[in-house]
TORVO-247318 format. One record per residue: z, x, y of N, C-alpha, C in turn; residue in one letter. Coordinates in steps of 0.05 Angstrom, whole numbers, plus 5000, padded with zeros to 4 digits. Example, Ala and Ser with C-alpha at 12.3 -4.5 7.8 and 13.67 -1.06 7.14 Angstrom:
BEGIN
515652644886515652464910515652644934a
514252574955514352734979515752585001s
end
This chain:
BEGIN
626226196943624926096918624425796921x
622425696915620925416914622025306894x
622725086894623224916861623324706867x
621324476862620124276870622524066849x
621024176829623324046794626224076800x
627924236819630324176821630324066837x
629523966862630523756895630023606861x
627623506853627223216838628423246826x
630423316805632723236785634723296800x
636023466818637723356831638423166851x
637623056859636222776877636622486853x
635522556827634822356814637122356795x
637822486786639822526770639422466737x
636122566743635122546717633522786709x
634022816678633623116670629923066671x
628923376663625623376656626023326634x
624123206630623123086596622823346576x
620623556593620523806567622023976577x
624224086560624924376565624024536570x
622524576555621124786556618424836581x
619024636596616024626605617124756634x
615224916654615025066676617125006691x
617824736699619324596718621924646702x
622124646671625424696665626024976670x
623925116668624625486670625725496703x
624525356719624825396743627225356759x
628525156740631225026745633525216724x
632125346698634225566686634625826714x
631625836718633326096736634326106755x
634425806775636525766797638925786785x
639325596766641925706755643325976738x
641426136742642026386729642726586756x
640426486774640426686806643426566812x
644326306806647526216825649226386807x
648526336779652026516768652226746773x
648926856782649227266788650527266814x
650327076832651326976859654427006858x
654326816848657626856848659026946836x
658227176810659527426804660027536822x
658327586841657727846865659427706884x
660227406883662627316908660327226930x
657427216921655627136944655126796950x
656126716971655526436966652126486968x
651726086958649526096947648325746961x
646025756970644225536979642425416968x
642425126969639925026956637125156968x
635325076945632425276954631925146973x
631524886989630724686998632324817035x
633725057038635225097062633425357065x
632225477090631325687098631825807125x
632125997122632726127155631025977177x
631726027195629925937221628326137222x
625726017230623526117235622326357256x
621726587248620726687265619226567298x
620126287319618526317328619226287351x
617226367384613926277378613926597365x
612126617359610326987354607726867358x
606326717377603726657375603926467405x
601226447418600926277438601825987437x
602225807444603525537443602025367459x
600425137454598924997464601424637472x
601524607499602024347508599624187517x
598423947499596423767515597323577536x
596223597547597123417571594823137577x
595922957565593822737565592522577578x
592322737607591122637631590022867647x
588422807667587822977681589323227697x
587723477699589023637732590423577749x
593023497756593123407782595723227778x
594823117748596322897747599122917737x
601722717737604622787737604122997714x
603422787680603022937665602323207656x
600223277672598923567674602223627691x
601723627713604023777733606623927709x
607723657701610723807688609323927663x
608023817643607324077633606924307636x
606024327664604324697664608624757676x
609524567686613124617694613624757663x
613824647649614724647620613224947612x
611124967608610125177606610525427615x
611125467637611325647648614625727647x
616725527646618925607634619025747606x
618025607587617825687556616226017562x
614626027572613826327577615126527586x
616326467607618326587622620326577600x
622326557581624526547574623226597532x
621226577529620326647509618426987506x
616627047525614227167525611227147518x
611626907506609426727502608426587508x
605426607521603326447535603426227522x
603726047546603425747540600625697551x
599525487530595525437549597125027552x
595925047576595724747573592824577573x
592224397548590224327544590224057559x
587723937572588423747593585623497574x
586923357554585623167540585822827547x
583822867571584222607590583222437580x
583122187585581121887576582521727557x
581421487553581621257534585121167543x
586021127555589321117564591321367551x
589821627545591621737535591721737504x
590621617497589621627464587421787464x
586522037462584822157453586522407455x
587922467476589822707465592322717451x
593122357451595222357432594422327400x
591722317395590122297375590822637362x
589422707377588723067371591423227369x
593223067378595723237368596623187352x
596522877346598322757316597422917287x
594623097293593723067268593923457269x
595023547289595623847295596923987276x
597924247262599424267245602724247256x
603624187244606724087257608424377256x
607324657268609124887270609324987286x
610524777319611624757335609024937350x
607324957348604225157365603225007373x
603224647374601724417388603924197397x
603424187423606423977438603823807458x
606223557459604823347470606623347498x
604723237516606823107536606322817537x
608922627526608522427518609522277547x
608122027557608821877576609621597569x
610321427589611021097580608620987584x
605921127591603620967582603020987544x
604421177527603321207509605720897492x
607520927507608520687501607620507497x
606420457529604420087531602620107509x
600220247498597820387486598420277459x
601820307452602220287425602020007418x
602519817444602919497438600519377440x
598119447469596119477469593319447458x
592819647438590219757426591919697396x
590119577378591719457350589419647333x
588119837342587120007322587220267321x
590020337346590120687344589320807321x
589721047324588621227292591221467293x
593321377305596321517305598521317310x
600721327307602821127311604721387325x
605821277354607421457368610321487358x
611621227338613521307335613621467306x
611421437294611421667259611121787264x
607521917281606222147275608122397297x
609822327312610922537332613722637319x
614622847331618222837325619022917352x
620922717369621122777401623122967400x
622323197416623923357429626323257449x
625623287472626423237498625622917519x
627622827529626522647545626722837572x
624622857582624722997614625122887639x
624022727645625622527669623222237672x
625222177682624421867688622921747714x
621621547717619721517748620421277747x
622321117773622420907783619220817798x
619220637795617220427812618820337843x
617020317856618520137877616219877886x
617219717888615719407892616019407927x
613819417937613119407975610919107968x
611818987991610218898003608618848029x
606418758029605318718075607718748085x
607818778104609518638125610218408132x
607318208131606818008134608917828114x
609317848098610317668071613217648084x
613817378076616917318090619417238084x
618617538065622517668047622118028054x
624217918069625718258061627418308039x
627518208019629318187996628518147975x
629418207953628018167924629017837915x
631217777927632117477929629517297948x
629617347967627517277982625017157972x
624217387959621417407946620817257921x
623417267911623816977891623716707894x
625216677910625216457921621916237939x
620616477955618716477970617016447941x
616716577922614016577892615116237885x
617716127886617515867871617615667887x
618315717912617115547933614315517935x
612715717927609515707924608315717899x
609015647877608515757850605515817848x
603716117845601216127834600416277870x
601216287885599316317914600616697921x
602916757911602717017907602417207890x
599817437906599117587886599717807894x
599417917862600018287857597418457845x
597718587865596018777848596819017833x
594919127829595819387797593119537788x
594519817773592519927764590019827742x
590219597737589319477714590319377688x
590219157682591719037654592719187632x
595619177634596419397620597719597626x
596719717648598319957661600619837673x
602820027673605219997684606119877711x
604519967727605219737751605419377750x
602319417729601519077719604118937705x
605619187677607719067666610319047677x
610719197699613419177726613018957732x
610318807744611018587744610718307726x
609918437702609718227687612718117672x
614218387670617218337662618018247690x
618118227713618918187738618717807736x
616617767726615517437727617617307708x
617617427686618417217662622217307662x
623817427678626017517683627017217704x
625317267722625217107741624116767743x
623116747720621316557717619816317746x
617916617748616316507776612916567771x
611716447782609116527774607316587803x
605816867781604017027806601017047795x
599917057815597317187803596617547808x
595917537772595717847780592217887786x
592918127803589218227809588818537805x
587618547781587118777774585519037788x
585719347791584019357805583319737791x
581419897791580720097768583620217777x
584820257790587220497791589020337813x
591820467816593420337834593320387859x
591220567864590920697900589620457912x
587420377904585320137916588419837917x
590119907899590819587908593119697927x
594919867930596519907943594919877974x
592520017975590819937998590219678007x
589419477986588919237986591219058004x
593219157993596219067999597419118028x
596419318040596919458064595819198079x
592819128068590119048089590818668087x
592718758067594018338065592418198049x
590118358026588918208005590618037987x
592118337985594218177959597218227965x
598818127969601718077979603918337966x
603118387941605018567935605018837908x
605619027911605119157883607819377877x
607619417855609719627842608319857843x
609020187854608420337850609820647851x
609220837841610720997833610921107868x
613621187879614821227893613121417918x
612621597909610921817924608121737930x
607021497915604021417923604921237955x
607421117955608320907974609821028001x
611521277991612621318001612921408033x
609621478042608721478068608521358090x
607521048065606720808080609320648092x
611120628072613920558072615820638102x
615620968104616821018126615420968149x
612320968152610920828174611220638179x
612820368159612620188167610120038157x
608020058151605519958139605719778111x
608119898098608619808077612419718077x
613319478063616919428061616319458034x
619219558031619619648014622519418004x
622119287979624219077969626519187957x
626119337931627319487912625919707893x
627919797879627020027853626919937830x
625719947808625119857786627419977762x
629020157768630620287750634420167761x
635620237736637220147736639920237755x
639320477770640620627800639720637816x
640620667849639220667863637720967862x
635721037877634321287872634721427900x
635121737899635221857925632721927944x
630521817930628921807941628321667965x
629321427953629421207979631721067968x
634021237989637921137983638520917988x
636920768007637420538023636220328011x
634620247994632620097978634620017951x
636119757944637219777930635319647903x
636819657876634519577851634519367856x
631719307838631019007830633618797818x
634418997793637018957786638618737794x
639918877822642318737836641818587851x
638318397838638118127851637517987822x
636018137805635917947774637018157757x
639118117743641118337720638718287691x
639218557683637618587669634118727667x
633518667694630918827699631919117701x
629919327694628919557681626019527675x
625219717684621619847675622420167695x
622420357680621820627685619220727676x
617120897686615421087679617721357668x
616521467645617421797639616221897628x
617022107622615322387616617222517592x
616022607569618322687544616722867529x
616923117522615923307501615423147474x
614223287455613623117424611823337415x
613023327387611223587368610623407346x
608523437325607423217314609123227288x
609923027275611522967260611123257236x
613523247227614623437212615023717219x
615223757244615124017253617923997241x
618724327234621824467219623924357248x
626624317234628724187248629824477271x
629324697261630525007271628824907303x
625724887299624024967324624724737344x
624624467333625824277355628324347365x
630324417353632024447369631924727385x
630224977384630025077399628924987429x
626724817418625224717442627024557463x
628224397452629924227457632624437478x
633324647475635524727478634024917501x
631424987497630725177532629524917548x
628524677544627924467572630624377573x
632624277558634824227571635824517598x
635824747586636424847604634924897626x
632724937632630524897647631624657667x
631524367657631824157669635124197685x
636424527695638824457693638424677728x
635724797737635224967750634424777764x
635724847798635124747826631624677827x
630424977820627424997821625824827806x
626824747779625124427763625724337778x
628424207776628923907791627523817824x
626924057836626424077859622423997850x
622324127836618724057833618423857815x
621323737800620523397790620423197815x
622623287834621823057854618622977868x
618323287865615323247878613123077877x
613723017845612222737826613322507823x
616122507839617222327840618722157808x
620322407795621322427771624222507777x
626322427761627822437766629422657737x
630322817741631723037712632922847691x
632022827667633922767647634622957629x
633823017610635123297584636823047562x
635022997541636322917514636823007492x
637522977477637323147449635322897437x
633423067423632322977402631822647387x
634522647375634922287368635522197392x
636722257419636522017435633721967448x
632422167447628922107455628421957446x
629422017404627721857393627921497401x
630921467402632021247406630121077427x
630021257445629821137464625821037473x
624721237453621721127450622420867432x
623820897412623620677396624520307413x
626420327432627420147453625120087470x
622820287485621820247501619120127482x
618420187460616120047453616619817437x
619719637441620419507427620519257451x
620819367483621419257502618719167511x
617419367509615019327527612019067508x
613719067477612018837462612118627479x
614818607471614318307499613218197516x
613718467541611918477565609518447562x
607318637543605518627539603918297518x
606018217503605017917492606017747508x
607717747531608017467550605517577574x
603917697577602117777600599317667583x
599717777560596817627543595317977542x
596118107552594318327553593118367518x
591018517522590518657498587918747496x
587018997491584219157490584219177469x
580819077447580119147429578819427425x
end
């Protein structure tokens, strides 16, 4: 039974004005349904509490806000195909690429919130939020985070040529030269650009950055000794690195990574550096508390199988599994961190 007029007078602790009027009848017969209640010995619930929800009973759409191919797409269709497997329900993954990820985080915010439309939210939708000052969604209202799924260290390589093997080194060598070494990156803004833009002002050394449409052309650039050095996600490098073509300084996260065991963090040459890429589920705000935590409770388990973890490395992700508020927490930290980054770099797209 619905009773709008009782949450508001009991909440307020103020009566309805007319007795007699719809909203008082509505509130006589809760209290008439509780005393038949507990004649009968039945406990009794506010109207405002409802069973959990039949769900899924219907197909379940994850958008994935980048292309085929990409991490995003990848663990989604991961995600997907678990929830199918362990539900019976077809998961579709919708692949709503462009604009940095704002056009499918657009189309979900405004989805109905009954857990049938899921985002795969990244730490670019992070940057995006500090970024673009005219989204038409806010990542930390319009969502309610499920799951954090795992995390993507960066690793910072440079030429060969450059003359630090060390993240001390390389410090030292940027302020012995202030302005003459450069980085390249996927373009202003993107994550590699802000690895090192928190990297600069930690350190207080100055580089020139050189932007370039995606991070493959500069990691190339970097090989060929255009530009001295870049941050990038582990598996784009990770070829070049063991050939030798590329050194490898440190990791951008706060452990070392088993990816590359021997590569220690940025860290444990400047305390306090951190920049992770991740990857986190999100249903659009107000989805029922019953369905998040269902969701929440089959990727934790999922994230707990040899066979995920084994195809997150592939993308070079590492397993996490959160509950809910620490997702939330922890979007709220990262778009609180990355203001900074993004207003000491000057970045900003109208």
């Amino acid at each position: 039974m619905k009773c709008s007029a009782w949450q508001s007078w009991s909440m307020s602790g103020r009566y309805p004005r007319n007795i007699f009027s719809p909203s008082f009848t509505c509130v006589a017969a809760w209290l008439l349904a509780a005393a038949l209640a507990a004649a009968a010995g039945t406990p009794v619930r506010a109207a405002s509490t409802k069973a959990a929800p039949d769900y899924p009973n219907k197909p379940i759409r994850i958008i994935a806000t980048a292309a085929p191919g990409s991490g995003p797409d990848i663990l989604s269709r991961l995600v997907g195909q678990k929830l199918t497997d362990a539900w019976g329900q077809q998961v579709v993954i919708d692949n709503r690429a462009g604009a940095t990820g704002t056009i499918g985080a657009e189309i979900a915010s405004r989805a109905a919130p009954d857990g049938y439309t899921l985002m795969m939210a990244t730490s670019l939708h992070a940057i995006v939020h500090n970024v673009f000052p005219n989204l038409k969604y806010d990542l930390l209202k319009d969502f309610a985070p499920i799951s954090l799924l795992g995390s993507v260290p960066f690793l910072l390589v440079v030429n060969p040529s450059v003359p630090a093997k060390s993240v001390s080194e390389l410090i030292a060598l940027a302020k012995a030269k202030p302005g003459e070494l450069r980085f390249g990156s996927g373009g202003s803004g993107s994550p590699p650009h802000l690895c090192a833009e928190i990297f600069k002002t930690l350190t207080g050394i100055n580089m020139v950055h050189v932007p370039y449409k995606s991070v493959t052309p500069a990691i190339t650039e970097v090989m060929g000794g255009q530009v001295h050095l870049v941050f990038a996600v582990i598996p784009a490098v990770l070829p070049m690195v063991k050939s030798g073509r590329l050194r490898p300084l440190g990791v951008s996260s706060t452990k070392r990574t088993p990816l590359v065991p021997d590569v220690p963090t940025i860290a444990e040459s400047v305390p306090g550096y951190e920049y992770i890429g991740w990857y986190g589920l999100v249903a659009p705000a107000g989805a029922r508390r019953e369905i998040i935590s269902r969701l929440n409770g089959e990727l934790v388990k999922a994230l707990r199988t040899p066979e995920f973890r084994e195809k997150l490395a592939g993308i070079g992700a590492e397993p996490l599994g959160t509950t809910p508020q620490e997702f939330g927490s922890f979007m709220r930290e990262e778009v609180r961190k990355l203001a900074k980054a993004v207003k000491d770099s000057g970045t900003r797209i109208d």
